[in-house]
C-alpha positions in Angstrom: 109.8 104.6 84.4 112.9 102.2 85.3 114.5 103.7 81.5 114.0 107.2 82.8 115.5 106.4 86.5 118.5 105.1 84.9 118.8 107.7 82.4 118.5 110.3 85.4 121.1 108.3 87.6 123.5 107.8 84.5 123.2 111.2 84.4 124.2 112.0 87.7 126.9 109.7 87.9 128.8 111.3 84.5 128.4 114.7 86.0 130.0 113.0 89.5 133.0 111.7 87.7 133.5 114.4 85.9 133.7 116.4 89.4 136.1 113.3 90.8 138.3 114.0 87.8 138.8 118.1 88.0 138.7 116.9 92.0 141.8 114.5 90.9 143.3 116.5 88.1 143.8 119.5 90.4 144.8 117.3 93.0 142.3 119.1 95.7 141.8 115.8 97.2 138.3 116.3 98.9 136.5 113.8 99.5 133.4 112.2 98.4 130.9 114.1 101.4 133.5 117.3 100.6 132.3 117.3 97.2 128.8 116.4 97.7 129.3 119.4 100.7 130.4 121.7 98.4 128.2 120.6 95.0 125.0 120.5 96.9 125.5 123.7 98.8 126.7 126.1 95.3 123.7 124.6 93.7 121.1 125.2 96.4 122.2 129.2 96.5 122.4 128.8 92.5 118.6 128.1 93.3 118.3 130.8 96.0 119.4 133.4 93.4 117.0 132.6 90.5 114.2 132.0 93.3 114.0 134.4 95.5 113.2 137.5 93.6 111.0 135.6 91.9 109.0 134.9 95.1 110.0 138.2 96.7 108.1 140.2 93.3 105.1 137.5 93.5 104.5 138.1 97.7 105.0 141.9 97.2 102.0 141.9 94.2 100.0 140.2 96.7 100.3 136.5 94.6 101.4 134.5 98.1 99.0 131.6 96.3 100.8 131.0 93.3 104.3 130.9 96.1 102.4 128.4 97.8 100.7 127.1 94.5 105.1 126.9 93.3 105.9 124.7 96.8 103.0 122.2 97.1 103.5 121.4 93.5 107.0 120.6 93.8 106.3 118.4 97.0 103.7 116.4 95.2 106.5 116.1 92.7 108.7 114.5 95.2 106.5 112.4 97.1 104.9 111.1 93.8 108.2 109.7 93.1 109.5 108.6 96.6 106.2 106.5 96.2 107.2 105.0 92.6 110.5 104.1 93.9 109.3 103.0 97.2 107.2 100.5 95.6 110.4 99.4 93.5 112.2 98.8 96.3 110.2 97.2 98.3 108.2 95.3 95.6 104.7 96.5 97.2 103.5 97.8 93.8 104.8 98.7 90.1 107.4 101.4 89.3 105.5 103.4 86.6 105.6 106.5 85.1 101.9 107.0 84.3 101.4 106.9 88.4 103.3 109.8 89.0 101.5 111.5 85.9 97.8 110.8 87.1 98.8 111.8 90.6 100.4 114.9 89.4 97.4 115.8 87.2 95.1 115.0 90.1 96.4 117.5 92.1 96.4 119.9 89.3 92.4 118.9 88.5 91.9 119.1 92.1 93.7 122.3 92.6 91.9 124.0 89.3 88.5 123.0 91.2 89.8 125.3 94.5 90.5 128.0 92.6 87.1 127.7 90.7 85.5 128.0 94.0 87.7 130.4 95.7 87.2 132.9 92.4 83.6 132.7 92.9 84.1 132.8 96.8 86.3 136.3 95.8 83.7 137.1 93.6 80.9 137.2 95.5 82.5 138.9 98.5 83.8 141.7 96.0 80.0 142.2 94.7 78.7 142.5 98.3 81.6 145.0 99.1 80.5 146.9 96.1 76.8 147.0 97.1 77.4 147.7 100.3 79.7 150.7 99.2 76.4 152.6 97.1 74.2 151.5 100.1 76.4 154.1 102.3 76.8 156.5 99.4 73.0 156.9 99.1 72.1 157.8 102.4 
């Protein structure tokens, strides 16, 4: 977990100095919270762009589930590793990869048993709808 951290913040840190150095080159002269400003707000509508009509086609074919299914996921994401990192900070726990894994895929088992129930919730209410439907038609 540490290795891929690191990787992830050695990442990060290339991509900022190359930013620093186009920043320096050009001799724009922003500063760091400019940059980060600016970065962190192009990206975020780079993000709007791709998502929303991806969410606007999902909510108009009636799949607000799998919009809600797209959010919780990524929050359980997040908190999964705010927790991992949390505990490496504060050294209540072990930083570990396989946590965030068995938390993610509990939420996915957990989530698979939901819709399992809901489907047959659907289901059964579709049936009834249908029966009650030739009930009327025969009279």
């Amino acid at each position: 977990m540490s290795k891929f951290l690191y990787a992830l913040v050695g990442m990060v840190a290339k991509i900022h100095n190359y930013i620093m150095r186009l920043n320096d080159a050009y001799e724009y002269n922003f500063t760091d919270k400019e940059l980060h400003f600016l970065v962190i707000g192009v990206l975020g509508m780079l993000f709007i762009f791709v998502v929303y009509p991806f969410f606007k086609a999902l909510a108009q074919s009636g799949h607000v589930m799998v919009i809600a299914w797209i959010y919780v996921f990524t929050l359980i994401i997040v908190i999964t590793f705010a927790i991992e990192i949390g505990q490496k900070i504060t050294h209540t726990g072990n930083m570990d990869f396989a946590d965030i894994v068995f938390g993610i895929f509990g939420f996915l088992v957990m989530f698979f048993l939901f819709s399992l129930v809901r489907g047959v919730y659907h289901g059964i209410k579709k049936l009834y709808r249908i029966r009650k439907k030739r009930n009327r038609e025969e009279y």
